[in-house]
N, C-alpha and C positions, 0 to 999 in steps of 0.2 A: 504494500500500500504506500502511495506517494506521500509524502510529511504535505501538511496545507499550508505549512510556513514556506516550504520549497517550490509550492505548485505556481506554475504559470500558465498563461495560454499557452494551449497546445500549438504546435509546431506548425503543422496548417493552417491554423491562424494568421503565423508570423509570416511566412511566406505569400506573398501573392504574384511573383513572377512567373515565369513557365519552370516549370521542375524538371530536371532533366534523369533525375533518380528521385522517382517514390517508393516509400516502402508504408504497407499497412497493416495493423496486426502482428508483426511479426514476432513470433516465439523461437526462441532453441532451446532445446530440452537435450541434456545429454544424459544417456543413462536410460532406464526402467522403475518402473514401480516405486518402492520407495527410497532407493539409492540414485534418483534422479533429479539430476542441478539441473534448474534453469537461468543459463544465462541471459536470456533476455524473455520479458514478459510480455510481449503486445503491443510494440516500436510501432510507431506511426509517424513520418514525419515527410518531406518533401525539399530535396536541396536543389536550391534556384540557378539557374542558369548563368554562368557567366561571376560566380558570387565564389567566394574562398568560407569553408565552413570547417570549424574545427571541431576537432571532438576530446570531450576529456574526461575524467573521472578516477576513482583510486582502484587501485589493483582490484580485479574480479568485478568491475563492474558489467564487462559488458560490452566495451567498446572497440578491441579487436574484431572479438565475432558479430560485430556489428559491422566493423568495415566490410571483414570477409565477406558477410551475405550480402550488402552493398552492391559490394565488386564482382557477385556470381561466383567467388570464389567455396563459399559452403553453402547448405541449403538449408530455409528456415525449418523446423517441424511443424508448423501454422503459417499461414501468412501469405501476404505476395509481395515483391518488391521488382518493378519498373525500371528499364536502362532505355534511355531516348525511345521511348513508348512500347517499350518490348516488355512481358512477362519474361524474366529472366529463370521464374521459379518453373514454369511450364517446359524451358530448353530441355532436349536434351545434350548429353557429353558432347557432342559433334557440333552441334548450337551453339553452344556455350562457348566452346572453345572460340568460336567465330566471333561472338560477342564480342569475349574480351579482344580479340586481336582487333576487331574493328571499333571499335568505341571505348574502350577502357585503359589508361595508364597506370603505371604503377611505377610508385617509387616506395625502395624499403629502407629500413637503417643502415642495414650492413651491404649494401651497394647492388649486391647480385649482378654483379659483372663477371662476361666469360673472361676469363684470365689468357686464353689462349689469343681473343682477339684484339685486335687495335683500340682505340679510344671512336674512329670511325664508325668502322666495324659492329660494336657494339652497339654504337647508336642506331646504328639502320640496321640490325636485326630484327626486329618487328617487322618491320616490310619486306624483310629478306623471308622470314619464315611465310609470310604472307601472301607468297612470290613477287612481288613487287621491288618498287626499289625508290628509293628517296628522289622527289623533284631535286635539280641542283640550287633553286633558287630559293626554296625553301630551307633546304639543310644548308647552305651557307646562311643564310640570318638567323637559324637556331644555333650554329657552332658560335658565330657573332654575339646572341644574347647570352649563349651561357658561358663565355669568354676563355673558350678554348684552341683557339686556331691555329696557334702553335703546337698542341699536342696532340693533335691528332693520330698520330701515327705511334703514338707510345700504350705500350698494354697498361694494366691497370698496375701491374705491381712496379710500374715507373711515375705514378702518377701518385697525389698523395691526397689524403684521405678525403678532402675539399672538392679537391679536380675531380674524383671517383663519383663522387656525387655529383658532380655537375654533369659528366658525363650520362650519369643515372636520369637525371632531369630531363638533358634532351631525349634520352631516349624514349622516355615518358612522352615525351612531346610529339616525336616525329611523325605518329600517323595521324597528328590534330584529334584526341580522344574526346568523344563527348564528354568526359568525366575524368577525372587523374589524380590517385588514390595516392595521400602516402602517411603511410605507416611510420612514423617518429622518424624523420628524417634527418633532424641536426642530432639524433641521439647519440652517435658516433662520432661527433666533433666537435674541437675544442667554440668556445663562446664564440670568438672572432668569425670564424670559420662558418659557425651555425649561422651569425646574424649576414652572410652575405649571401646563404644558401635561401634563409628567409626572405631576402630582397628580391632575388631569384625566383620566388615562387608569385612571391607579392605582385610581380611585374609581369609575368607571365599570365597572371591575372587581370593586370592593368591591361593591358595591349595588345593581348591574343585573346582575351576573351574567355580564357581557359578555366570551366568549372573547376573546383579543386576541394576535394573534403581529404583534411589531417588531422591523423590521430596523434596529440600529442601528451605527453606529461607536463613540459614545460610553460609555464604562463608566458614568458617573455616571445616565447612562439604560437601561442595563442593570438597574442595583441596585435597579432596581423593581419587575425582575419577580420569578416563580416559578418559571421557569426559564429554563438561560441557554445556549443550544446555539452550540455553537463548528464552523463551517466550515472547511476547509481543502484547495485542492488536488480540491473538489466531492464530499467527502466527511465527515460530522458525525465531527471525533475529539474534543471533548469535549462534555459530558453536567452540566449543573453544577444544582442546587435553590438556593435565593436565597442570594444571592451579597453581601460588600460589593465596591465599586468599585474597591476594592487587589486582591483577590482577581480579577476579573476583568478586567483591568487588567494584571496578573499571567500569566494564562491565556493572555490576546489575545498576550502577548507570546510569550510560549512556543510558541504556534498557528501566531504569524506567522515565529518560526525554524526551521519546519520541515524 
């Protein structure tokens, strides 16, 4: 049950632009009978187009396997959740698959770069798996915004932890995803490092339009987005519009004394 101190409008409420990921109802249940944890209880919410939303909460809340079913990456045990107007929960393996490669990015903490290939390379594996291959005028202004151009040609374990990630970024980018998920993505890097990988997301946001919902623990990487959705106990009890760092910093605490 929600705390009435923590309850806000609901998430549909807050939203009134076009959504380019809904989800309604959604449960996950792991487990049987009475050795069965739910981590989420009945998610409903709608992330707007073109908008940076973050997501937070304290350990077990809830909000990994939240991204995951998002992303089509697991599937809810209730529910349905929508990628650019597709029941994603109805795909099957061969659907899905298609899904993500065509509308869905991902960025994780720990980089998930092929070690074997180039900083290139990598980036345009997405459209390489997809049989395609990167426009040139596009992938030159994504190596440009994520200010890699010199290293192109260097694999990842010449490259340092910052670059790795940026390299992550565009690759996130290159098939223009309607959606681009990431999973704690300064979690791996020193402050400096995080707050430019942050500007990097912000901007990609500003300028390409790029929906984007992150999962983070950090406030100071919260304070970036548009909005700032609070987990708890597998169910969203706050609802927040850009936020500073004190203020949700603040929230996470109160979320997490529930």
């Amino acid at each position: 049950m929600t705390s009435t101190l923590l309850h806000t409008p609901s998430t549909t409420d807050r939203t009134t632009g076009e959504a380019v990921v809904s989800a309604r109802d959604v449960v996950r249940r792991y487990g049987d009978g009475d050795t069965a944890v739910a981590a989420l209880r009945g998610v409903s919410l709608d992330i707007e187009r073109g908008r940076l939303t973050a997501v937070m909460g304290p350990s077990g809340s809830g909000k990994s396997t939240l991204m995951h079913i998002l992303a089509g990456l697991d599937q809810p045990t209730s529910g349905e959740v929508s990628v650019a107007g597709v029941d994603v929960t109805r795909l099957d393996d061969t659907e899905l698959t298609r899904m993500r490669r065509d509308h869905i990015g991902f960025i994780f903490q720990f980089f998930n770069l092929l070690p074997m290939l180039t900083a290139a390379e990598n980036i345009a594996l997405p459209l390489k798996l997809a049989g395609g291959r990167p426009d040139p005028e596009w992938l030159s202004e994504l190596v440009d915004k994520v200010g890699l151009g010199d290293r192109m040609s260097h694999r990842p374990a010449e490259l340092s932890g910052g670059q790795q990630q940026r390299v992550a970024v565009a690759r996130a980018l290159v098939s223009r995803p309607s959606v681009m998920f990431a999973d704690e993505p300064t979690g791996n890097l020193d402050s400096t490092t995080s707050g430019e990988i942050l500007g990097l997301l912000r901007d990609s946001v500003d300028t390409l339009g790029q929906t984007t919902v992150m999962v983070t623990h950090d406030a100071h990487a919260a304070a970036i987005a548009d909005r700032v959705l609070f987990l708890a106990d597998g169910d969203i009890v706050r609802d927040l519009g850009p936020s500073s760092a004190h203020t949700i910093l603040a929230t996470l605490e109160a979320v997490s004394g529930r």
